[in-house]
N, C-alpha and C positions, 0 to 999 in steps of 0.2 A: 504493500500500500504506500501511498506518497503524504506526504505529510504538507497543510497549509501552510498559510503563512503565523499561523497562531498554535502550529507543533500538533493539530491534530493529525490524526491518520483519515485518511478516506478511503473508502473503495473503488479498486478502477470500475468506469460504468459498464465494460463486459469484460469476461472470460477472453477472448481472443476478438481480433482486430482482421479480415483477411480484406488486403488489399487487391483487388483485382478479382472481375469479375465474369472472367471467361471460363468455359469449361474447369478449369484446374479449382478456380475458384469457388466455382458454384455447388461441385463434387463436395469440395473441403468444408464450406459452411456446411453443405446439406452432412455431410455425416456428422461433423461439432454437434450441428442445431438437433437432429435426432440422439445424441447423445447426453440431451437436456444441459448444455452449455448455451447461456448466453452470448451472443455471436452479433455482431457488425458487418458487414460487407462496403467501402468504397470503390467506387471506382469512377473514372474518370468523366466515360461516356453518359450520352443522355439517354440512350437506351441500347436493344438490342441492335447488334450488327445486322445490316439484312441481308450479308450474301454470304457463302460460302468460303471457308476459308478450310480447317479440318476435312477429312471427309474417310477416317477409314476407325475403327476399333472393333479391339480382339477380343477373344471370352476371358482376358481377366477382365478388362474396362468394364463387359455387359454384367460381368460377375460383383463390379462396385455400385453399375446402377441399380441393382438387387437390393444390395443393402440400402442403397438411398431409397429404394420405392419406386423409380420409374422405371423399371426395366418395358414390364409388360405395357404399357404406354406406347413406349417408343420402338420393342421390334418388329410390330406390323409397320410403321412408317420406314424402315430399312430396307436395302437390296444384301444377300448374301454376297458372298464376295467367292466367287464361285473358283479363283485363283488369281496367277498373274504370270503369264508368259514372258519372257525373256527373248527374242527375236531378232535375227539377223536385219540386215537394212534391207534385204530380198523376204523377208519375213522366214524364215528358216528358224524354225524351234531352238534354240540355244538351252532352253533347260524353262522348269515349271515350278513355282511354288503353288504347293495344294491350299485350297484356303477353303473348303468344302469336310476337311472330314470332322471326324469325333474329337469333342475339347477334352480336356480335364474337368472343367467346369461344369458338366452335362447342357450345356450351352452352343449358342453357334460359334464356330470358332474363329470367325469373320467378319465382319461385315462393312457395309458403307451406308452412311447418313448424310441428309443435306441439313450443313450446322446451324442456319435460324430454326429451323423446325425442330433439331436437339438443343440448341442451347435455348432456346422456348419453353421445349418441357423441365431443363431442369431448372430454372429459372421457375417454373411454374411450383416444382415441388419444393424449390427453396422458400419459394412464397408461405407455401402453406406449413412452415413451421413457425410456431407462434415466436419464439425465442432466437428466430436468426430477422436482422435489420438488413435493409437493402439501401443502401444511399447511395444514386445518383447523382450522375455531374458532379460529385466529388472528387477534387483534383489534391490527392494527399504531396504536400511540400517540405515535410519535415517529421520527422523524427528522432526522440530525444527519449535515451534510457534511463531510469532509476534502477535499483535495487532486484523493487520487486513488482514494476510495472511498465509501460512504454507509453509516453506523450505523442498521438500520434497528430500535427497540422493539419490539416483539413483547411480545403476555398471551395467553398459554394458556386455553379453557376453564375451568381449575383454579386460575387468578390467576397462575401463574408465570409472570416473567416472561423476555424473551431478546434479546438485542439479537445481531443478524447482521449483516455486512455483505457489500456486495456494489458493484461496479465501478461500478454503473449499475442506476437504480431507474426501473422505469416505475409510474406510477400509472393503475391500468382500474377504480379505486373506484366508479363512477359516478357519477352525476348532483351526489350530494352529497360528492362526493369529498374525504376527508382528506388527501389527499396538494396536492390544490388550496389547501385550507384553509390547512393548515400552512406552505406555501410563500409564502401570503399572496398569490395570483394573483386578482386580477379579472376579472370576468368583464362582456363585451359587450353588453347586451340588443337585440332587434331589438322592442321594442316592440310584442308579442303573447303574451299570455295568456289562456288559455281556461282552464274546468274541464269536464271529461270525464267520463261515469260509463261504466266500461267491464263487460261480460257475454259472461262466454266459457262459452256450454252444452253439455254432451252431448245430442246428440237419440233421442229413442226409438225405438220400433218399432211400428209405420208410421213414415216419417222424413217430417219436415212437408214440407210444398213450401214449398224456400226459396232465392233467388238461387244459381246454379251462378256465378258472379263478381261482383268486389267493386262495391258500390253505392254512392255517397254521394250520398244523400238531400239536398238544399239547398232544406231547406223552414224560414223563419223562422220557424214554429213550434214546432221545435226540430229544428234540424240532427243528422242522424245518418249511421250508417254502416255496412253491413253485410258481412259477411266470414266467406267460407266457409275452412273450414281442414282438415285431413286428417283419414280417419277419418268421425267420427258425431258432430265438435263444427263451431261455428259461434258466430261471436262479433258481437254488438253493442254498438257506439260510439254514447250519448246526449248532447248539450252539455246540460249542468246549465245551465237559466235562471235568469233573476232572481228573486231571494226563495225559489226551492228549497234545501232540506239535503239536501248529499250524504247523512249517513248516515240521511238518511227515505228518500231517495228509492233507496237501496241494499238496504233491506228486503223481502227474497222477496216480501211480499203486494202490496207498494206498486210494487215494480217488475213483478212479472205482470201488474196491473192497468194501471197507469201507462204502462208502456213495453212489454212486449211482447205485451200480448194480441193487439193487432192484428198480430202476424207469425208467434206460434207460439200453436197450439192449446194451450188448460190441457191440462196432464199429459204432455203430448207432447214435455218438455225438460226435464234438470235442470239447472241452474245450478252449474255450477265453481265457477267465480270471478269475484269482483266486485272493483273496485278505481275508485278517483277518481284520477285524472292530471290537471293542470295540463300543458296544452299550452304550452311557450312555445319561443321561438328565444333562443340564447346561445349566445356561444362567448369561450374563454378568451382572454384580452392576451398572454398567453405559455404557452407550451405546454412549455417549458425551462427551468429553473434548476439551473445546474449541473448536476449527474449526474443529474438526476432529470428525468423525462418523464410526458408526461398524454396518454393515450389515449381513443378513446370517448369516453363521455357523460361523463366527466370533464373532456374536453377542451371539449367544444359539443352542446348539447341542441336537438331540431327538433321542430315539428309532427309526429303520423305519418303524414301526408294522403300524401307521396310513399315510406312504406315505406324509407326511408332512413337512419331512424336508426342501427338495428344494422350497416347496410351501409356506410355512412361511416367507424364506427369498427373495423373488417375491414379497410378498406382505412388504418388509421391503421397496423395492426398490419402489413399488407403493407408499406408503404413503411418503417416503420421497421425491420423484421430485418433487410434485408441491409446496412444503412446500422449498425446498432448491432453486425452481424458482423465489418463491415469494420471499424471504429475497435479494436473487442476484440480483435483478433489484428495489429493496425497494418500493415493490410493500407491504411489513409485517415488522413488526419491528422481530429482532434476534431473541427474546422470541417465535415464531411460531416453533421452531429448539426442543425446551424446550417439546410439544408435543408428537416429534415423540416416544422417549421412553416411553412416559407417555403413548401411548393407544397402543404401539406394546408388550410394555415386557407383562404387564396384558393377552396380547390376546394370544402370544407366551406360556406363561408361563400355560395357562389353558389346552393349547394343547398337550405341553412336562407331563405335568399331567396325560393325559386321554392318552399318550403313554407309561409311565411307568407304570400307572396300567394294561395296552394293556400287557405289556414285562411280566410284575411280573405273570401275568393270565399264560402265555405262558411259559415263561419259567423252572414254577415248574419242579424240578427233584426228589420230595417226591411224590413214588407212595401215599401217605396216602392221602396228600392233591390234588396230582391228581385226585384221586379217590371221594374223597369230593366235587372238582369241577364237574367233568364230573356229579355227581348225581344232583348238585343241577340245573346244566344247562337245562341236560337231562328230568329231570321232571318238567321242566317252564312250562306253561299253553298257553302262551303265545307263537306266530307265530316266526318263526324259524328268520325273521330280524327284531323281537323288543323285544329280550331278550336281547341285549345288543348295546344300541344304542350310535352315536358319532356326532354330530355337532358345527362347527366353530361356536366358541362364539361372539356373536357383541360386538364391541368396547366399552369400558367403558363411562359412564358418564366424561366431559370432558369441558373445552372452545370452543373444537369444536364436539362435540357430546351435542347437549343438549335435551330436551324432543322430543321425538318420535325418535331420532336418533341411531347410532350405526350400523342397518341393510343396509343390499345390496338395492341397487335400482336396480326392476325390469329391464331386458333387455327384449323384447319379442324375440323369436325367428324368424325366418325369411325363406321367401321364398329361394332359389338362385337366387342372383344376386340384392338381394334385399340392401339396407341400413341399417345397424344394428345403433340402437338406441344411444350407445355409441359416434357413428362415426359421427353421426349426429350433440352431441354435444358439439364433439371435448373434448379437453383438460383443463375443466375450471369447475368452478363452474355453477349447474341448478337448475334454480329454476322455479320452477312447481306452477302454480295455479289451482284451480278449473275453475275463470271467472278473467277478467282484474281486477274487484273491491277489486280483493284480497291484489292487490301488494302494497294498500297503496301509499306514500307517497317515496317509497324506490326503486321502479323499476330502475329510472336511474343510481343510486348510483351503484344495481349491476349490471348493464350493463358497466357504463364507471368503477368508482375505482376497482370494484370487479372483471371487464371482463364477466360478467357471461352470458352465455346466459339464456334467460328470455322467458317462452310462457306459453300458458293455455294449458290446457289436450287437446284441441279441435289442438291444430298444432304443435303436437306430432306426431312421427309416432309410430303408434301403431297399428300392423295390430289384433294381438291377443286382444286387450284392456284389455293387463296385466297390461300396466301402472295405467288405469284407474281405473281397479277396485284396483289396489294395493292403488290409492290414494285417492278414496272415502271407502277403510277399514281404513286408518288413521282415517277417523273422523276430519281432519283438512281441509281446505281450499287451504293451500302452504305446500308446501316441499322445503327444501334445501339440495344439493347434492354436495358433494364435489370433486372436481377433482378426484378422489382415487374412485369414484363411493360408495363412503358410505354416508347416509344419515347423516346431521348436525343435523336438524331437523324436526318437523311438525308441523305447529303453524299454528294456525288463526290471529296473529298478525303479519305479517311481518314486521314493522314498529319496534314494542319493540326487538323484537329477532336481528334485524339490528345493532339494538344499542348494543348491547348486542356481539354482535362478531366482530363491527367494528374496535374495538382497534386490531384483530390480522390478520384483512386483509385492514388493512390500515397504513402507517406511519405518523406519523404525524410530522407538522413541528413543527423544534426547540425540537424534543423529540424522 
């Protein structure tokens, strides 16, 4: 608490402050605000963006809007993402990412969304928590830490100004984030920068013939990228070459001609939005100072070749609510906060990796070494989706990753209308036995300190008995799962392993 000017104490007016209010944002209040934290929201804008900017998330992302509550909402308004070809400049298959099969998640494992009509909905369900605030046109200019709180500046539309505070300040400002700025945080380069000229169209009626999945073109001529989206639009990805201007080559006549004649008939499309992106990889040196945190594209920016971006910073926002719940009600001592960059930048960082290499594949503009690639792809031996393969890496070794842990816990899929296994068990830590003998000595501890809920495989729901078999391939007896739905661990010991993470999910007194 901050102290007047007459020595008393007052309380900040919320729990946490999240600056910025795009997807990263809107995620992080909605799971705060469902976690009965009072919540703030600023952001700059006077409302929603109204065109597209995102346009791809995986079954962890659909697996966070579950916990927020919009899942089922928003995946009839989505197209599956039915894969994404890799393609000669003669179109010759270079290799296939599957984006069609079975998740972990019992979820799709795919898909694409047009972002007003998602950032709508979650904006919609952020509404409807009583206990998260939404302020518009709020342009935050400053920030100033205490102790045990953060003064956050605030200018109204109207210039007036307000300074708030709150316990704990996330920043979801994006890419060019002030909240980065002001903290004075550097940022990583991974040594790739591209410019992009991006074309998201409505298509007409007749609707053109055009790719039913995503295509990327690797032609040194000018690598592109095509991408179907829901509805009656469809977007293309051009690399700006050498000696072009973006804003020539962004002009209606010059791009029909230039770029898309050859994919869509004149008149047959109109053009949304156009926009120049700089492709590069970054990620921040510190993601924490003091009371304040950086999420999302704040935090670390990626090529979009693996569809990752928005989904990385969704799972920024997953791992840090129950982690910033637990220290808010000293339910974890502060050091729990210490974590979050500890198993996100590792996991972020592996993935901005395997999209640079995606970019550098793609982007060559030396017929030599195109030619070099296309041969050595083209005569793989090997089935058109596993000459080049891509999977989210598990969490690192950790205080809360310890043996058997890091991976997703099974969700089964589900009949409709059925209860999905997540829902079932809420917001908390699970821990999973084989038979009641397993739980040791420790069951109550995480039931009351830890909250957790506690059952045998036998009152689980589990219509597939994906859980089951996923927990007798452990080889262990118990599993522990962490709010975030990643495993802690898998032990035969629940008793040693208790002891062993109870210092970061418990406070202790006088410490």
């Amino acid at each position: 608490m901050s102290s007047d000017a007459h020595g008393r104490s007052e309380p900040a007016d919320v729990e946490v402050i999240v600056i910025g209010y795009g997807p990263v944002g809107a995620v992080l209040a909605g799971l705060l605000g469902k976690r009965g934290l009072r919540v703030t929201v600023l952001d700059a804008e006077a409302g929603l963006y109204p065109l597209p900017r995102a346009a791809h998330i995986d079954h962890m992302g659909l697996r966070v809007l579950q916990e927020l509550g919009c899942l089922d909402r928003l995946l009839p308004l989505m197209l599956a993402n039915l894969g994404s070809d890799f393609v000669t400049a003669d179109r010759q298959l270079l290799f296939r990412l599957p984006g069609d099969r079975a998740s972990r998640s019992g979820l799709p494992a795919s898909m694409y969304f047009y972002q007003p009509v998602f950032d709508g909905e979650l904006r919609r369900t952020v509404g409807e928590i009583p206990n998260v605030t939404v302020r518009l046109s709020t342009r935050v200019v400053a920030l100033e830490q205490c102790a045990d709180d953060v003064s956050v500046t605030a200018v109204a539309a109207n210039g007036e100004r307000e300074v708030l505070r709150a316990r704990w300040v996330v920043g979801c400002d994006g890419a060019s984030s002030m909240v980065r700025t002001e903290l004075g945080i550097e940022r990583e380069s991974f040594d790739f920068e591209e410019q992009w000229l991006i074309f998201d169209l409505v298509l007409g009626s007749p609707r053109p013939s055009l790719p039913t999945m995503a295509v990327q073109v690797c032609d040194s001529r000018r690598p592109h990228t095509e991408l179907p989206m829901p509805g009656d639009r469809f977007r293309f990805e051009f690399m700006l070459m050498p000696g072009e201007i973006a804003e020539e080559m962004l002009r209606p006549e010059v791009a029909e001609a230039q770029l898309l004649a050859s994919h869509v008939p004149p008149g047959s499309a109109m053009i949304e939005r156009t926009a120049t992106y700089t492709f590069r990889g970054m990620v921040a040196s510190s993601w924490r100072s003091g009371r304040v945190l950086l999420a999302g594209d704040a935090a670390h920016l990626m090529p979009p070749f693996l569809g990752q971006g928005m989904c990385s910073g969704i799972r920024d926002a997953a791992n840090l609510a129950w982690k910033l719940e637990r220290v808010i009600r000293a339910m974890s001592p502060e050091e729990l906060l210490d974590t979050y960059q500890e198993e996100r930048a590792p996991h972020v960082t592996h993935i901005i990796q395997w999209a640079v290499d995606f970019g550098r594949m793609i982007c060559m503009t030396d017929p030599e070494a195109e030619a070099a690639r296309d041969r050595e792809l083209l005569n793989d031996s090997r089935p058109i989706d596993a000459r080049f393969t891509f999977s989210l890496p598990r969490l690192g070794a950790g205080p809360l990753v310890l043996e058997g842990g890091g991976g997703l816990l099974p969700q089964p899929a589900i009949a409709e209308d059925a209860v999905r296994l997540d829902d079932w068990i809420g917001d908390r830590f699970f821990v999973l036995a084989s038979d009641a003998a397993a739980f040791g000595t420790s069951r109550d501890w995480w039931e009351t300190a830890a909250g957790a809920c506690v059952c045998t495989i036998d009152e689980v729901p589990d219509p597939d008995e994906s859980v089951r078999r996923w927990l007798e391939g452990t080889g262990a007896a118990v599993a522990i799962v962490r709010p975030d739905r990643y495993v802690l661990c898998t032990t035969d010991d629940l008793d040693e392993t208790t002891a062993r993470v109870r210092p970061w999910l418990e406070v202790r007194s006088g410490g």
